[in-house]
N, C-alpha and C positions, 0 to 999 in steps of 0.2 A: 779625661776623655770627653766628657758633657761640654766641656770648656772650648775645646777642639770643634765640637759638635754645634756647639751654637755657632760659634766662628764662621764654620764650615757654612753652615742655615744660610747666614744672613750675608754671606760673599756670594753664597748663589744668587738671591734673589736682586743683590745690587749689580753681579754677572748678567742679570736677564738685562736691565735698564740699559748696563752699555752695550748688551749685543743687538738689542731691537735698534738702538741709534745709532750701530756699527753697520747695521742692515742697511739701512735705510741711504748711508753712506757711500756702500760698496752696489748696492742695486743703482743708484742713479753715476758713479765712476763708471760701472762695465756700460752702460746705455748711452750716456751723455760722453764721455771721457774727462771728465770733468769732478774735482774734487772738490764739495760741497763745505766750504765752510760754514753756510748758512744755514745748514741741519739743526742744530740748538735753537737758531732763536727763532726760528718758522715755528717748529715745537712748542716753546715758551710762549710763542704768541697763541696757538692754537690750547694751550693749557689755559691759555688766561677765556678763550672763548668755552672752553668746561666749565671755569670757576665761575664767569660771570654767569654763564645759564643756569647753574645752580642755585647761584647766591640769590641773580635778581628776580628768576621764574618760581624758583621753589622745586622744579620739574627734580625727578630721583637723577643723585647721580648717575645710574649707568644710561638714563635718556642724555644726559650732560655731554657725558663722554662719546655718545653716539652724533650729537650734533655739533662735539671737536673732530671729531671722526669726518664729518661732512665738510666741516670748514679747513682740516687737514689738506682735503683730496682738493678743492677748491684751488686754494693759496699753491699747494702744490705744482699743478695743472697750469695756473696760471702765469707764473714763474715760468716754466719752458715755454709756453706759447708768448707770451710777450718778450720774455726776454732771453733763454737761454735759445730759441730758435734762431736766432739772429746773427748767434755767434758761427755761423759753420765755418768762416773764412778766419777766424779770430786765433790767436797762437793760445795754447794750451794753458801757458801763467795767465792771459789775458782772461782767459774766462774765470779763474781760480780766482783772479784781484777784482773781478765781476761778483762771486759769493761772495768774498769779502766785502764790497759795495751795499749787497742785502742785508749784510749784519748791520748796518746805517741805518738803510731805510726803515727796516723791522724795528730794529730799536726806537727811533723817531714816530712810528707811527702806533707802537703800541699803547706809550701812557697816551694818547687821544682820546684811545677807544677804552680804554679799562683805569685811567688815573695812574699814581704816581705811589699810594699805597699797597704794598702788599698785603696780598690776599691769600686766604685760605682752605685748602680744600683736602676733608676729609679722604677717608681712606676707604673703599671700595665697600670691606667689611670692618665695622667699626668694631665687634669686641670679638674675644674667644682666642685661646691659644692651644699648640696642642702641643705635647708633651713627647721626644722622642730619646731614651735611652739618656734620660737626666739634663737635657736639652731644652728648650722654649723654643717655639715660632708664631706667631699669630694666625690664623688665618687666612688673612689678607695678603701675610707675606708670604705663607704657603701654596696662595691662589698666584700670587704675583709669581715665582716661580714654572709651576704647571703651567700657566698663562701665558708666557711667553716661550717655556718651552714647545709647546703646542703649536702657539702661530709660527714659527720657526721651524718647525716639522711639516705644517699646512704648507709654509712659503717654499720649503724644497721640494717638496711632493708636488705643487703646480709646475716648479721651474722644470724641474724633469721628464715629469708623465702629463703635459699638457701643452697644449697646443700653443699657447700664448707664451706660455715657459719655453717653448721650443724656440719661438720668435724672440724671448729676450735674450736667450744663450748665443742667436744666432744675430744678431743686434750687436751682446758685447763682444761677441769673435769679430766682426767683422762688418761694419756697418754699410760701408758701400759695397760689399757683394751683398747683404742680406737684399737689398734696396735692390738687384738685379735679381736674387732668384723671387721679388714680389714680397717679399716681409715690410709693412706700412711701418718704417722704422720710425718715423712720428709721433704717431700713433704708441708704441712702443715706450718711446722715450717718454711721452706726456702721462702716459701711466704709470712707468717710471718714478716718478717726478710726487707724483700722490700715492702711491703705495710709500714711499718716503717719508712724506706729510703723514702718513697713519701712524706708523711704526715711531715716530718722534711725539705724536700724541700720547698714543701708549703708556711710552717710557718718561713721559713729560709728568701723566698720571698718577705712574708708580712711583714717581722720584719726589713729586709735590708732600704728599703727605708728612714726609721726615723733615720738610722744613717749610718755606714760604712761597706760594708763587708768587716771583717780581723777577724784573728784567735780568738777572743775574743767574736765573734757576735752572741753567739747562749748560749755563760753562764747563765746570765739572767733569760734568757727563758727553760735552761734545769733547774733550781735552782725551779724556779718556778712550771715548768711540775713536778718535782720530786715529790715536797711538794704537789700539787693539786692529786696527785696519794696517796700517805700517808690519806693524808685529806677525799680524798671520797673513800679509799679502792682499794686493791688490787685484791679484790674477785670479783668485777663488771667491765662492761669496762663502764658504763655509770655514776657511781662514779664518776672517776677524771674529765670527762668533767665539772661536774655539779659545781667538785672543783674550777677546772679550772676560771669557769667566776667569781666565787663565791671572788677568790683571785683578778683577773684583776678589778675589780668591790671596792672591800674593799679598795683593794691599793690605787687605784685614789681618793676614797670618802676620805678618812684620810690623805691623803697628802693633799687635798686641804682645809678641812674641821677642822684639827687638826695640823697636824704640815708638813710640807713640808719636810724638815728633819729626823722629825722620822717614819714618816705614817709609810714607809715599815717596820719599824722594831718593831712597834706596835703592827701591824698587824702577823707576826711572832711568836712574844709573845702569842696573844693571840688563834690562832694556835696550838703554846707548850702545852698552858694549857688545850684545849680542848682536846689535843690529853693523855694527865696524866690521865683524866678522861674515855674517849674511844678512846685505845689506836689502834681500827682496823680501824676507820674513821669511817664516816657519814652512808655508806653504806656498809661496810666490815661486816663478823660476823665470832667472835672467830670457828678456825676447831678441832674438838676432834674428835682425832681418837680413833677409839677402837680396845680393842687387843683382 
């Protein structure tokens, strides 16, 4: 049972990583139409702007994180105003083989700014574990947890009972009518676009510490978001979270339970074949237009 339990712990808290960057995925899909392959390495870069403020300022981490935070929203921002505005005339693969173009640039222009060395960055709360029914978790991975369960409970609670939540719901129904009944769908979009950028910071944060930041530190974790979006639909934003843990969760249990070796790629498999059967995910539902 303890066995199960720790299991249990530590799929959540790697549940929380892909649903903040499944978020982040599925908020800029319903606003933009547009499926972000460049979610990871925007992240990866904005983690690399945590570590260096840390490293080179000395300034505490959660200042660190606070001014990845800033440069999230930035890079973010910047990205739909220079480039994804452009595309409105652009056929739907074109803009997708357009993310994909970012993972280029991102890549290229990261080791400029930060080297070719991986770097390293501490975890939020450095010691203390707490103890649950013969279980371990740290702190950190306890915070990480709560942590994203929380921002995730904030992000639905604006999208619904808020004004601006109302504009984005009313953006991913329907863009050119939002755009007649006066929703600055722009406006919308570019915020979009940096709330994105944060949520990939975030989880760029919580995923750093278990191993290195360098250009590769956020694959994983987009492979993952992508497929937890597939898996709970692209029609809901509360789909892929539900994917999200639902993967972080399976993967651990089969890896330790089945095979260490193949869990992930079991788990894949059998993903594939639920998707042959309903092919919109768990909570997606086929759209028929009428003419």
């Amino acid at each position: 049972m303890s066995i199960f339990l720790q299991l249990l712990l530590r799929s959540l808290e790697t549940g929380s990583v892909y649903a903040l960057a499944a978020l982040g995925i599925i908020i800029v899909y319903r606003t933009s139409n547009i499926t972000n392959f460049s979610q990871g390495v925007v992240s990866m870069f904005s983690t690399f702007v945590v570590t260096a403020l840390f490293i080179n300022t000395g300034m505490p981490l959660w200042l660190a994180i606070l001014g990845g935070v800033a440069s999230a929203i930035t890079v973010g921002m910047l990205i739909d105003f220079v480039v994804i505005r452009h595309t409105k005339k652009v056929s739907p693969v074109a803009k997708q083989i357009i993310t994909l173009g970012l993972i280029m640039v991102v890549l290229g222009i990261t080791p400029l700014f930060f080297g070719v060395d991986p770097l390293t960055l501490p975890r939020l709360i450095n010691a203390g574990d707490l103890k649950i029914l013969g279980a371990n978790i740290s702190y950190n991975g306890l915070f990480n947890i709560v942590f994203g369960l929380v921002l995730m409970f904030i992000l639905f609670y604006v999208l619904q009972n808020t004004k601006w939540g109302l504009a984005v719901r009313t953006t991913a129904s329907n863009e050119y009518t939002a755009r007649l009944m006066g929703v600055p769908t722009k406006t919308v979009t570019m915020f979009a676009w940096g709330i994105a950028g944060v949520l990939g910071v975030f989880s760029g944060v919580m995923v750093a510490p278990m191993t290195s930041v360098s250009l590769n530190l956020m694959d994983q974790v987009q492979i993952n978001a992508l497929i937890a979006c597939v898996l709970g639909g692209f029609q809901t934003f509360y789909g892929p979270i539900f994917a999200a843990y639902m993967i972080g969760i399976s993967a651990n249990l089969l890896s330790y339970y089945v095979s260490s070796v193949w869990g992930g790629q079991i788990l894949y498999i059998v993903i594939l074949a639920f998707l042959i059967f309903r092919p919109h995910g768990l909570f997606g539902k086929k759209i028929v237009k009428k003419v």
